[in-house]
N, C-alpha and C positions, 0 to 999 in steps of 0.2 A: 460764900466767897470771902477769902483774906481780905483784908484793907488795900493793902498793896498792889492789889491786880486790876488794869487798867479797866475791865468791866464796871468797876465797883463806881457808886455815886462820889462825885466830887474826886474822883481821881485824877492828877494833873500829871503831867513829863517831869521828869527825873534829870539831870543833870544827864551829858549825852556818852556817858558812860558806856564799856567794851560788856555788850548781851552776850554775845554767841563769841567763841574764840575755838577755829580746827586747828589743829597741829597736825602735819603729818600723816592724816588721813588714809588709810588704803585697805583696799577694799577687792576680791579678788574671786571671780566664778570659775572652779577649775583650774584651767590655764591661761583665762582672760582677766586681768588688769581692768578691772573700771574704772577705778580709781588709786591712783598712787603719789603718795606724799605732797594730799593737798592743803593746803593753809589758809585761811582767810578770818576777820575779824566781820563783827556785827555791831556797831553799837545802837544803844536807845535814841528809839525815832528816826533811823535813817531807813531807806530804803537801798537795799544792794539788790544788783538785777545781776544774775548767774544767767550768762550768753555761752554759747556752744553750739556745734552740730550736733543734729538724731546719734546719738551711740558716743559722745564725748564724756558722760558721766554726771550728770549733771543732776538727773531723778534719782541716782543710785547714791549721791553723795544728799542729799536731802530726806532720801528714808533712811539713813542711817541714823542723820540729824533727830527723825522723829521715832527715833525704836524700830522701824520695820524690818532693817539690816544692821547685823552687827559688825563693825571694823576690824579689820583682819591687823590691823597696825595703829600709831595715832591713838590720841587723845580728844575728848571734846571738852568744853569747860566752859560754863555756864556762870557769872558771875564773877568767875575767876577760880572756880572751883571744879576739880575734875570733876566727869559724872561716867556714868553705865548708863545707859539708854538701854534699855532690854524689852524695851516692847512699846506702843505707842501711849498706853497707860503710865507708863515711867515719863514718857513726854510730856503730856498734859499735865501731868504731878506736879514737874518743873517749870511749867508756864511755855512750852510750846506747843501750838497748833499749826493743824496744816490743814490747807483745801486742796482736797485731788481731783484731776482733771476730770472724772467721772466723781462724781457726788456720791457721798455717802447718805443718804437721806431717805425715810421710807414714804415711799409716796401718799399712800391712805391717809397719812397721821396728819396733824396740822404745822404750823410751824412752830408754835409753841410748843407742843409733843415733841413734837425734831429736836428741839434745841434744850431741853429740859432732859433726855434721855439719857436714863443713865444716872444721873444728877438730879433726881426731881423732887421741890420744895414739899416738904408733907404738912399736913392737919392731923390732927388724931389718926398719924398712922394713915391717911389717904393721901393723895397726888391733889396737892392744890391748885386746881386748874387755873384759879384766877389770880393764884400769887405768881404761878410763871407765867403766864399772859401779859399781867402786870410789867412783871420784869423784863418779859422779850420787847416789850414797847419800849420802854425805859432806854434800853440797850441800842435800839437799833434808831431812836430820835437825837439819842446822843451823838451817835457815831454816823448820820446823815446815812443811816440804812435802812430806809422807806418798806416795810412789810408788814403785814398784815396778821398779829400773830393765831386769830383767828381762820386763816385763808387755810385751805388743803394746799400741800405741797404738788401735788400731782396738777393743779388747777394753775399754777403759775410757771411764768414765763423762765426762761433759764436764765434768765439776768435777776431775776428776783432770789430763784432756788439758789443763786450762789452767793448771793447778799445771806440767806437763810445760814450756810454753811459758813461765813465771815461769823456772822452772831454765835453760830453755836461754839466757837473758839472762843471768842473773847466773853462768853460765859461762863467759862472753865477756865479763865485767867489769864489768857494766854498774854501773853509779855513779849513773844517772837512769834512770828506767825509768815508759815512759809506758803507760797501763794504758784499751785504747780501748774503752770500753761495758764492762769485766768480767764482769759481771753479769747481760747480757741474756739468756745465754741457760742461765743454772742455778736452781735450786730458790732457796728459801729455805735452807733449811738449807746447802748449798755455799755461798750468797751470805754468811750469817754465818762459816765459815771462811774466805772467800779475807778479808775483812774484819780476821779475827786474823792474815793472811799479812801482810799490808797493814802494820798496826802493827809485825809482828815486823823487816819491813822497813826502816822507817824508825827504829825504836827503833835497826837496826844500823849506818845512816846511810846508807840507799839515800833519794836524792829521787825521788819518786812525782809523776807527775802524773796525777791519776786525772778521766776524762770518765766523766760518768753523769749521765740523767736524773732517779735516785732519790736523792729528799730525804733518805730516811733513811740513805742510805749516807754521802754529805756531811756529816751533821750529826753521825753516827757517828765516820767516819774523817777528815776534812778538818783541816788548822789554818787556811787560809784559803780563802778563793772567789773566784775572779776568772769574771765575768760576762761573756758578748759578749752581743750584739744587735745584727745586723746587721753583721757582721764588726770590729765597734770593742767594748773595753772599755769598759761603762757601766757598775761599778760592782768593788769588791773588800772583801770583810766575810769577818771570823771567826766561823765558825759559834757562839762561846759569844755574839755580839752578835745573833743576830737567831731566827729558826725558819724551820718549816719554809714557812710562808705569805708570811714576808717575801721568802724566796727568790725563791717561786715569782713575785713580783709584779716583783721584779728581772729575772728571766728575761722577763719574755712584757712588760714596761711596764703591767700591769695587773693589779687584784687578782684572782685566779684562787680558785676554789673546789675546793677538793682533796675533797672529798664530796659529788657533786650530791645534791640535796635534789628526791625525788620520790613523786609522790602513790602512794599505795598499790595495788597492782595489781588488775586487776577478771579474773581467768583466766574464761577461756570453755572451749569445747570442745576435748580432746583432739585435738591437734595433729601431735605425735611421739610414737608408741611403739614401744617395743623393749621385745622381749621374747627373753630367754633368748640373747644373743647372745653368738658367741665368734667372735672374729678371731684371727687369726697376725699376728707382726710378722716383719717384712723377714727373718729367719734361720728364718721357719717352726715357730717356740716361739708358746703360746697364751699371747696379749696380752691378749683382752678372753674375760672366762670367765662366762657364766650371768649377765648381764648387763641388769638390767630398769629400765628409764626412762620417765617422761612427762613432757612437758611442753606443757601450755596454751595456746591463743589469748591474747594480752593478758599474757604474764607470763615473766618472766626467770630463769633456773634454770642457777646456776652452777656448774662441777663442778672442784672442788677435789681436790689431791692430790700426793705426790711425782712427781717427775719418772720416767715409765718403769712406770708402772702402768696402762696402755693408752691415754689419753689421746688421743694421736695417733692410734694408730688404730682408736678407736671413732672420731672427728670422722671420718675419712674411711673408714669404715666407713658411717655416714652416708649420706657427699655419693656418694658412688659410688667413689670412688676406690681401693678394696681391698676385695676380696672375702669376704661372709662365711660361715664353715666352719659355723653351724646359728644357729636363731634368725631372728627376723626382724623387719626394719625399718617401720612401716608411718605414711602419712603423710596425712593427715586416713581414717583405717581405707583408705585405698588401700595394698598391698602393695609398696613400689618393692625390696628385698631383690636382685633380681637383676639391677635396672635400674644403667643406667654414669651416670654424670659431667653428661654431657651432658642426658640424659633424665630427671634428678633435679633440675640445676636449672630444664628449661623447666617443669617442675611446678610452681616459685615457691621453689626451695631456693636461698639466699644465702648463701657460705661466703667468711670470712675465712681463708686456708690457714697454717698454723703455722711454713712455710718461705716466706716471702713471693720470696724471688730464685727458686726451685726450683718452686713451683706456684701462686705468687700472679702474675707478670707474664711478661712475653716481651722480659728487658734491653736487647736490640739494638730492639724499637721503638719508635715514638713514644710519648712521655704518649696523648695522642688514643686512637692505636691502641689499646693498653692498655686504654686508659676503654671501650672497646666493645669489649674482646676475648668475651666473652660474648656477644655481642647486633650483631657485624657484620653479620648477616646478616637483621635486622628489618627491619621497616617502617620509615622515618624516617629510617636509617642508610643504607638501599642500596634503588636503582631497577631494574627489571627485570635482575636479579642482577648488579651492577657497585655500586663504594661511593658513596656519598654525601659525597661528603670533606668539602664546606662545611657539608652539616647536620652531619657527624661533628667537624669543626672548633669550630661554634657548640656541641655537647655538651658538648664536651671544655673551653672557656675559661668555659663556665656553672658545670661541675662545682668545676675548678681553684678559681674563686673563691668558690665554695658552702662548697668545705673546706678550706681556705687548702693549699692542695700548691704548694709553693715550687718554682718552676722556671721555668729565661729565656723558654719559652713551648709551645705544647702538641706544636711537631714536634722536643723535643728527646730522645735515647734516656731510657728511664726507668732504665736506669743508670750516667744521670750524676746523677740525684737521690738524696739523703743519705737515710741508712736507713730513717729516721723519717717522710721524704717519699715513699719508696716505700708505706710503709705507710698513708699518707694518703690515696693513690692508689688501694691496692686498697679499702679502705674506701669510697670516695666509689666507685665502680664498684659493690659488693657494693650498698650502702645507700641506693643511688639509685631503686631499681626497687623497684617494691611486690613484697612475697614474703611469703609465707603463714609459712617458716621461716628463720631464723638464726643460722649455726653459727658463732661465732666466737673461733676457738684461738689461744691467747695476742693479741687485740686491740691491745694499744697495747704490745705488745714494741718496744724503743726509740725509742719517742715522747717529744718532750720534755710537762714538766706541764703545759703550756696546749692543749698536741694530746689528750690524757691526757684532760682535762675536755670537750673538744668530742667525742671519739671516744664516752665514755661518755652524752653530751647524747643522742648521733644514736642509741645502741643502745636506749635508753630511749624513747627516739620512735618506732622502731621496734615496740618493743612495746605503746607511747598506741595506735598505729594499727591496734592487732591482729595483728600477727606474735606468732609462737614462736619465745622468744630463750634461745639454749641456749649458753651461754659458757664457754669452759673457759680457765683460768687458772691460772701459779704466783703469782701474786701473790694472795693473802690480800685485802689491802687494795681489789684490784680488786673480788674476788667480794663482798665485804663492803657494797662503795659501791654498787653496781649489781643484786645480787642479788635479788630475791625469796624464791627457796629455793637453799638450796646442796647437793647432794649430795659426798660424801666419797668419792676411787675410788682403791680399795686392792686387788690382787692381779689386779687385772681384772676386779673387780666394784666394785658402791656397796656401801658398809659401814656406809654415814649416810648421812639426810638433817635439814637444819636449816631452823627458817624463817628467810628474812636478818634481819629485825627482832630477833630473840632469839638470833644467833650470836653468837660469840666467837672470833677468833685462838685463844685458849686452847683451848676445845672442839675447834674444828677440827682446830687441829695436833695434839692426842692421839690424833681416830679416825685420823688421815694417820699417824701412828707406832703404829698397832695397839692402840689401847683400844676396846674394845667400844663399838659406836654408839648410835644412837638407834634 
């Protein structure tokens, strides 16, 4: 590695000089505009947080940044000097890295293999395991990035694997390092350390450009914000001039209400019970252990906790989806326990899936499809067993515009729709059809905050019209706004419950760190 590159021993901040400079930017699928004549500066050691809605352009204009898309107009200019970006290899060259929302990492290898890949220090012509060993320590004591370069990547936590994915950038030099959703998919508590990685970063004069939906990350870590809507900058503010609502209204052109305001719940009859249940997770260890819940006709009951305390697989414990080792599931007192997936939900069970690419859609087909993947095979959809296209057609452009899911139109694949829009999609599918119950794990996982407030509208209406709405969330702030009652799930069991009107962040996160509950 150069001298120059913030990796390198004894390297210090630079004078806070212009990194990154766009001009004019635009960028163009077809006949859709992702981006058009966008402009924004970077300099050394600051941190700029790119705020937007799902489909404003905001991932489309940061692979361009790093080679993955080439601009159809615009200039970019790196030091002050135009560049070509022609592949992410051209990026790295020039001292930019990026971590993408899904990790690029092979899980078998270790973390030093990870981060050495590609680039690996030799000996006589061999891979010298303990000079990058060496160096990934080095690297990551510096930069307050705690791992273990001997650890298996597949053995660590996703707050670590992404600390892993921070190192292998700034081992290959990187000087701007663009940071895509960080956050989506870790605890709180990982969310406030990569946040101190963040600082430590740019205190060293790495430029960050940091994409996230969360207000408070922005208004935490940001020194300024530049806003798209609609693939054009409408707006750029430093976070000591505004909050967190100003944002929000800059992002979506509208005041948005970050706490829906709703009437008080009226619970009816017992709806979901479980009693005494214990699941295994995917290695065969007991996830979910003696494990007792209800929840209500008419009422919202959200289940809070660190990340990796059964969560997941109670929810598809649940819906059918994994099988469970004693105990049992039962759903208006009907036993479903050994019932699958399918037979759980003709029953009226609505599940938002916690891996939305993985078991919320079918990427290669249509929006349409998708929107009826459940329910192809109903009345309305399909005629003496063949589909229904036109009525599956008029479903699917009713829905689309029901829950605003951004896309050129209903026979496009659903993965060419942006994260936040995929997630809009399964939601408007799950929330469409009357269901007695709804199970919805991590909901508005990166949704921008105008999707945020409509997704929580619908879960809440949901339960106006008598569903059982059973939410599981790392976000606090979620369970908080939406809640009715919270339960606390620690070791694989609840260790608390609170009612939402009289919780507290504070309470919460104590029973989730092991103080005695309620």
């Amino acid at each position: 590695m150069s001298e120059s590159r913030p990796g390198e021993a004894g390297a210090v901040p630079q004078a806070r000089g212009v990194l990154l400079e766009v001009r004019g930017l635009t960028k163009r699928f077809g006949s859709v505009v992702a981006n058009e004549d966008v402009s924004l500066q970077l300099r050394r050691g600051e941190v700029l947080a790119l705020l937007g809605e799902n489909g404003a352009g905001k991932t489309t204009l940061v692979k361009m940044l790093f080679g993955l898309h080439r601009p159809d107009g615009g200039e970019i200019r790196l030091a002050g000097e135009a560049v070509r970006l022609r592949s992410p290899r051209d990026a790295i060259a020039r001292g930019i890295g990026m971590v993408h929302q899904h990790f690029q990492l092979v899980p078998v290898m270790t973390v030093a293999e990870n981060v050495v890949l590609g680039a690996e220090p030799t000996r006589r012509r061999f891979v010298d395991r303990r000079r990058a060993a060496a160096e990934v320590r080095e690297l990551s004591e510096r930069f307050g990035l705690a791992v273990d370069p001997d650890a298996v990547v597949e053995d660590l936590p996703i707050g670590a694997q992404q600390r892993v994915e921070i190192i292998k950038a700034l081992y290959r030099g990187a000087e701007i390092l663009i940071l895509d959703e960080p956050s989506a998919v870790l605890t709180p508590e990982e969310t406030d350390e990569l946040l101190g990685v963040v600082a430590e970063l740019a205190a060293r004069g790495v430029g960050i450009v940091l994409i996230t939906h969360k207000l408070r990350e922005v208004m935490e870590a940001a020194d300024r914000v530049v806003v798209l809507r609609d693939g054009r900058v409408v707006g750029e503010v430093a976070p000591a001039d505004t909050d967190e609502a100003g944002l929000a209204a800059l992002m979506v052109g509208r005041s948005v209400v970050l706490r829906i305001d709703k009437q008080p719940a009226s619970p009816g009859e017992p709806v979901l019970g479980i009693q005494g249940l214990e699941v295994d997770d995917d290695r065969g260890r007991r996830a979910v252990t003696g494990l007792d819940l209800e929840v209500r006709a008419g009422e919202i009951v959200g289940v809070a906790g660190v990340q990796g305390n059964g969560q997941r697989e109670l929810a598809e414990a649940i819906c059918g989806m994994r099988p469970r080792i004693g105990g049992c599931v039962l759903l208006q007192d009907r036993d479903i326990t050994g019932l699958g997936a399918r037979a759980i939900h003709d029953l009226g069970v609505a599940h938002i899936p916690e891996d939305r690419d993985k078991h919320g859609l079918v990427g290669s087909y249509s929006v349409a499809d998708d929107l009826v993947l459940n329910r192809f095979d109903e009345p309305g959809f399909a005629r003496w067993g063949r589909r229904d296209r036109a009525a599956v057609q008029r479903w699917a452009e009713q829905l689309i515009a029901e829950f605003d899911v951004r896309t050129p139109d209903v026979h496009a694949p659903a993965d060419s729709l942006s994260g936040g829009n995929k997630q809009k999609l399964i939601v408007a599918r799950e929330l469409s059809r009357a269901s007695v119950l709804v199970v919805a794990a991590q909901p508005t996982r990166g949704v921008d905050v105008g999707s945020i407030e409509f997704i929580h509208r619908q879960l809440v209406a949901a339960r106006d019209r008598g569903a059982a709405v059973l939410v599981i969330s790392a976000e606090l702030e979620e369970l908080l706004a939406v809640s009715d009652r919270i339960a606390v799930m620690r070791d694989g069991r609840i260790a608390a419950t609170f009612a939402g009107a009289s919780a507290t962040p504070e309470a919460i996160g104590l029973v989730m760190g092991g103080a005695t509950g309620h």
